[in-house]
PLY file of the C-alpha trace (Angstrom):
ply
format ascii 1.0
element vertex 255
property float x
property float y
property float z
element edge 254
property int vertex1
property int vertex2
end_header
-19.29 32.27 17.16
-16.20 34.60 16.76
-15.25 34.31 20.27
-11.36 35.38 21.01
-9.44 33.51 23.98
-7.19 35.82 26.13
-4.98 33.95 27.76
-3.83 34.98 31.44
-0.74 33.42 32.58
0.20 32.11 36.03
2.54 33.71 38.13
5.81 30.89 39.22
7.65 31.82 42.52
9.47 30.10 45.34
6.26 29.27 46.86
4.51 27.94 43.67
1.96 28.72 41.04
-0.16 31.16 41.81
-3.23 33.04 39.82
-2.73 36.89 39.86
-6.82 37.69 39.82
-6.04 41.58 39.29
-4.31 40.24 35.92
-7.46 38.55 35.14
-9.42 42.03 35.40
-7.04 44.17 33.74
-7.77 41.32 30.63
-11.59 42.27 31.17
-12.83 44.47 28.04
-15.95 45.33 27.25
-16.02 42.62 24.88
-15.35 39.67 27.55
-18.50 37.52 28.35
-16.59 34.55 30.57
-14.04 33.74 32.34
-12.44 30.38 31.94
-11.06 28.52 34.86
-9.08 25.08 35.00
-8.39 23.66 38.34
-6.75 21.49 38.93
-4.98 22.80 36.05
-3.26 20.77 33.01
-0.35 21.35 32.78
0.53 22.85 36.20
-0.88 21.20 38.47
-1.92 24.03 40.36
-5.07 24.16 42.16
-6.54 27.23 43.16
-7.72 27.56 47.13
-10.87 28.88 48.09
-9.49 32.70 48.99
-8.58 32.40 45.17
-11.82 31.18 44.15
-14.03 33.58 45.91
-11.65 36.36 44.13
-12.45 35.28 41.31
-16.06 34.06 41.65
-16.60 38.56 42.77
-14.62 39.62 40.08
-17.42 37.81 38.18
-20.57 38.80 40.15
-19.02 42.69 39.52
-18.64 42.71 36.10
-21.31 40.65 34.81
-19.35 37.83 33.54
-20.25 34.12 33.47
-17.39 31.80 34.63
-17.10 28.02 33.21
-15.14 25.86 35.54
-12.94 22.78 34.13
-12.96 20.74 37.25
-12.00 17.54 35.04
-9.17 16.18 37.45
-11.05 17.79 40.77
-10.44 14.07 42.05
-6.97 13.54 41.63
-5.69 16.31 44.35
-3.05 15.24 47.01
-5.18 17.28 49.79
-8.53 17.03 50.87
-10.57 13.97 49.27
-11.91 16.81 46.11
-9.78 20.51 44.92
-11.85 23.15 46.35
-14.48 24.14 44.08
-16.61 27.31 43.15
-19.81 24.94 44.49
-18.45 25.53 48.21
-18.80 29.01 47.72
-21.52 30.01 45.14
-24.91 31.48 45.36
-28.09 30.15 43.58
-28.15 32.73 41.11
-24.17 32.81 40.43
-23.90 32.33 36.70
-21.63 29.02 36.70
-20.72 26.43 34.26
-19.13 23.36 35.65
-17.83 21.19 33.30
-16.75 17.46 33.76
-15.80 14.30 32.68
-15.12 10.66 33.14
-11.77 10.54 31.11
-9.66 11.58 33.69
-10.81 11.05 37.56
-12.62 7.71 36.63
-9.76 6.44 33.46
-13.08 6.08 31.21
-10.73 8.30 28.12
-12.35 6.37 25.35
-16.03 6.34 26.37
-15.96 9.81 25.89
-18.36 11.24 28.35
-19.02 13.69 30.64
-21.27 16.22 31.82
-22.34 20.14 32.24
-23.55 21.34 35.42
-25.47 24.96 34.62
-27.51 27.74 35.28
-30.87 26.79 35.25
-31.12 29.74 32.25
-29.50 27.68 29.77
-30.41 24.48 30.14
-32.76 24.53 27.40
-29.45 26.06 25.29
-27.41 23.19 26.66
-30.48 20.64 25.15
-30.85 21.97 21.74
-26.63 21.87 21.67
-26.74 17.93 22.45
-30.09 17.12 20.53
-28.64 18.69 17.33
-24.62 18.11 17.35
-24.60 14.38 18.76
-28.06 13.43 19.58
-26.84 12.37 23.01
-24.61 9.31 24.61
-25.21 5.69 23.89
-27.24 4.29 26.29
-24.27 1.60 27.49
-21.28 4.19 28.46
-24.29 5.93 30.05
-24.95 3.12 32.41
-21.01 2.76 32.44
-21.07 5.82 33.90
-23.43 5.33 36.65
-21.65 2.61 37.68
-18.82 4.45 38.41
-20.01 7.60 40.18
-21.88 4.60 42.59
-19.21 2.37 43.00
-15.79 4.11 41.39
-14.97 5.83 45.26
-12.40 2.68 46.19
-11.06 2.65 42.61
-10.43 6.71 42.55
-8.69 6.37 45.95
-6.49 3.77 44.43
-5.58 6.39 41.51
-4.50 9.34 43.49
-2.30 7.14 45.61
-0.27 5.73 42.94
-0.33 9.12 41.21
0.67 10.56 44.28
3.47 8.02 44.71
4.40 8.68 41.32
4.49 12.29 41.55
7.03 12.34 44.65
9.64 9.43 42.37
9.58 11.57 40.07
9.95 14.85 41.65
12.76 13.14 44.16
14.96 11.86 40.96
14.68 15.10 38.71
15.72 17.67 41.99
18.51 15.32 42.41
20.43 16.40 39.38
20.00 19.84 40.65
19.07 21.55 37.22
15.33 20.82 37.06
13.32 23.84 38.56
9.83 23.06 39.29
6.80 23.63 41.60
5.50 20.55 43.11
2.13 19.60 41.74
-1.03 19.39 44.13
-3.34 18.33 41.58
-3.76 16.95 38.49
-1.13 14.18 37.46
1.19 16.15 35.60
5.00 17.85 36.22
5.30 21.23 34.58
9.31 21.59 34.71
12.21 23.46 33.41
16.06 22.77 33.23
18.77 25.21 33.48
19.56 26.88 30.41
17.17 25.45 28.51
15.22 28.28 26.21
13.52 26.61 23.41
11.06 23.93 25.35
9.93 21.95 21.47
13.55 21.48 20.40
14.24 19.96 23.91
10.91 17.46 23.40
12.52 16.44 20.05
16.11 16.37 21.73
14.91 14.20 24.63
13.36 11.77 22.36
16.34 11.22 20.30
18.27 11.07 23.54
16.73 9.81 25.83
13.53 7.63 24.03
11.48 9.49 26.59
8.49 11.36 25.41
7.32 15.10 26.89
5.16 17.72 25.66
6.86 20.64 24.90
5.52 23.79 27.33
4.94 26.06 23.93
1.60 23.43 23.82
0.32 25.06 26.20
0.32 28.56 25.48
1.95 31.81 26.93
4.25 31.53 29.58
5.32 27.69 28.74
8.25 28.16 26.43
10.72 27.07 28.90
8.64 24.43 30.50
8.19 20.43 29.89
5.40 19.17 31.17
5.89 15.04 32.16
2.77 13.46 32.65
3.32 10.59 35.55
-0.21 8.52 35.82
1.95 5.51 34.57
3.29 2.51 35.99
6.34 3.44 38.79
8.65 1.04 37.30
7.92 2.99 33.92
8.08 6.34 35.55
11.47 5.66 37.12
13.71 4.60 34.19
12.02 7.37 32.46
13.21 9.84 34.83
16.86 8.68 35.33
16.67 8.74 31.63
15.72 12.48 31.68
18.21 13.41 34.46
21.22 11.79 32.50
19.95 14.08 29.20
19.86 16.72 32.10
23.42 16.31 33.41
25.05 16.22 30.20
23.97 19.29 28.54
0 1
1 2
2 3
3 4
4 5
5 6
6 7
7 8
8 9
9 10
10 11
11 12
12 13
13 14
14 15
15 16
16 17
17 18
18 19
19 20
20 21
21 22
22 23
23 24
24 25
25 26
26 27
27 28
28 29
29 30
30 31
31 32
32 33
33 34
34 35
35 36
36 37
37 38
38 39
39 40
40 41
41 42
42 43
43 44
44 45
45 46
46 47
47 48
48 49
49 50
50 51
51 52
52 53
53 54
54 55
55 56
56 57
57 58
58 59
59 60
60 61
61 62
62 63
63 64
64 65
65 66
66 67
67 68
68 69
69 70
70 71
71 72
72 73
73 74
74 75
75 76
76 77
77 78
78 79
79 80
80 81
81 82
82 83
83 84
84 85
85 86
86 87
87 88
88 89
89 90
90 91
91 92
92 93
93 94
94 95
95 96
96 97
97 98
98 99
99 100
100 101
101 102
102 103
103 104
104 105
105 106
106 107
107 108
108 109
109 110
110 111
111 112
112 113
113 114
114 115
115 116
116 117
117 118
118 119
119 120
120 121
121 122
122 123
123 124
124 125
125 126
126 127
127 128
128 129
129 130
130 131
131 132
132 133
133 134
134 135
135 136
136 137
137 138
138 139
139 140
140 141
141 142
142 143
143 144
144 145
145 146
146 147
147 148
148 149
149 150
150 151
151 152
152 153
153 154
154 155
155 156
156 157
157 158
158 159
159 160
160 161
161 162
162 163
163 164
164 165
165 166
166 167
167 168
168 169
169 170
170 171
171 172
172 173
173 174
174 175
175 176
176 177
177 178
178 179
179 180
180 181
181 182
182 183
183 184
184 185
185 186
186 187
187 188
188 189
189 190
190 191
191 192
192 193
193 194
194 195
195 196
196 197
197 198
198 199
199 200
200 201
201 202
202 203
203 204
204 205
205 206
206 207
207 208
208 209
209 210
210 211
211 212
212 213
213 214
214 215
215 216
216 217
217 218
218 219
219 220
220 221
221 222
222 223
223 224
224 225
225 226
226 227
227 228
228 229
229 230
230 231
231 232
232 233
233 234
234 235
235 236
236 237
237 238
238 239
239 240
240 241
241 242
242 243
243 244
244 245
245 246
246 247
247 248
248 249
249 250
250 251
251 252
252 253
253 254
């Protein structure tokens, strides 16, 4: 449709991520019809509070704007039981998308489903997209799925806690070397890191792998403002996650 993405970075600091909402409106042009918000995000981890998200969610009522929210890992947050979310805070007529999905919060990757929440405006839009582009779900993963939003709660729980163990190896064995700067993550289930004197994140992916046999995705994947960054996913196994990460901090200590 000739849309343009504008991407607006995150601002890093001693006390975290955080999302500069004044550099969202100085992005705003005439042209802009959305803003796009991930939280919990990928590959941060950072989750935006409410204040943030009522910042945002007026920025949007003033200019006009719609705003589609990518609350796909809104279950896997080491807080409160869900990330906060635009819902606690919206009015009827707000002009929200909320888009999920059973990949992440409910491990259902492969089934490959997941939903829209939207304004009542464009649901009709939102049924002509599915009738004509996939003519809808098979009927099984959509039973799949009911079965876990009814009885997935015990199973989710499970998830975060070993993510959240996970999260805290990892973190411990990586600040040990003293040379890994990162924030750490409240949501999500990945570590967005960088290492001390390390420029050119791909060529350190490609150097770790040789290395170390450990694989990481390179922070230039994600856009602006990751070039220095590796982002470690840890929703594995802790046995797994730990020889991977005293793997990573001997690469570490011997540059």
């Amino acid at each position: 449709a000739g849309a343009v993405p504008v991407a607006v970075t995150l601002d890093q600091s001693g006390n975290g991520w955080s999302c500069d909402v004044g550099k969202i409106e100085a992005a705003i042009t005439p042209r802009t019809k959305a803003l796009f918000v991930n939280t919990p995000s990928n590959p941060t981890g950072w989750t935006a509070d409410r204040e943030t998200l009522q910042a945002i969610l007026d920025l949007a009522r003033e200019k006009g704007l719609w705003i589609i929210a990518d609350e796909i890992y809104s279950l896997f947050h080491y807080g409160d039981s869900r990330a906060p979310s635009f819902i606690d805070i919206m009015a009827d007529e707000d002009r929200i998308l909320f888009v999920n999905s059973f990949s992440k919060n409910w491990a259902m990757t492969g089934w490959r489903v997941g939903w829209i929440k939207t304004h009542p405006s464009l649901q009709q839009v939102f049924e002509n997209l599915v009738q004509y582009s996939t003519s809808g779900v098979a009927q099984f993963m959509q039973r799949g799925a009911v079965v876990a939003l009814d009885e997935g709660d015990a199973f989710i729980a499970e998830q975060v806690e070993r993510a959240r163990a996970a999260r805290d190896l990892v973190c411990g064995i990586l600040a040990a070397t003293g040379r890994a700067r990162f924030t750490v993550p409240q949501g999500a289930f990945y570590l967005f890191f960088a290492v001390d004197g390390i420029i050119d994140s791909r060529a350190a992916a490609f150097d770790i792998v040789d290395r170390a046999n450990v694989g990481l995705a390179p922070g230039t994947a994600f856009g602006p403002g990751g070039e220095a960054f590796l982002r470690l996913c840890f929703h594995r196994r802790l046995d797994q996650l730990e020889e991977a990460a005293h793997r990573l901090a001997k690469w570490m200590t011997s540059m």
